[in-house]
N, C-alpha and C positions, 0 to 999 in steps of 0.2 A: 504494500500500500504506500503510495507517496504520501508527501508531508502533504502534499495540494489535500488531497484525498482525505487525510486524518481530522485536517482542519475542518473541512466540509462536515465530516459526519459528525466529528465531535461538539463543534461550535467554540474549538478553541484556537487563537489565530494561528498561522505559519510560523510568525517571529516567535512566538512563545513556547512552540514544538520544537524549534531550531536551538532556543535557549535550553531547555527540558533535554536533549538531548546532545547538549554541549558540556551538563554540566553544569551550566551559571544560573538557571533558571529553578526557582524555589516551586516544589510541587506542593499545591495546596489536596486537603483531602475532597472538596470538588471538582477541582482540576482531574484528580486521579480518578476519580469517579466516573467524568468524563469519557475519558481515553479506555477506561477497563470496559465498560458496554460496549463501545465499538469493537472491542476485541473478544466481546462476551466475554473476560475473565471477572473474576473477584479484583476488587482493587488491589489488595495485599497480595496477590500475586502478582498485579505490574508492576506493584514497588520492588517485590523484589526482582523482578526480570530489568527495571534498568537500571535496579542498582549492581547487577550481574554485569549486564553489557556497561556501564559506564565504569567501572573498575577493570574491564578485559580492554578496556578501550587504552585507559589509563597506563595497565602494566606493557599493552603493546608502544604507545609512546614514548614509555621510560626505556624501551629496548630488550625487556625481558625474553 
């Protein structure tokens, strides 16, 4: 799914999915709310899935 596409369903903007998935962007528990129905999961499952992928992100950065 693009970010175009995420925003669409979710109702939450592009810039703020691009921040959310940079890292610098603060996830509210409506926010998460948001994004886990589009994806049908539980919220407490997306949290931890980006906070999975945003640590794999991070270690691949650092060169690990």
């Amino acid at each position: 799914m693009s970010r175009s596409e995420l925003a669409d369903a979710s109702g939450v903007s592009e810039r703020w999915i691009a921040r959310i998935e940079s890292g610098k962007g603060n996830v509210t528990i409506l926010l998460l709310r948001r994004l886990a129905s589009v994806f049908r999961q539980r919220p407490v499952q997306l949290a931890v899935d980006i906070e999975t992928s945003l640590r794999c992100n991070k270690e691949l950065s650092d060169g690990m």
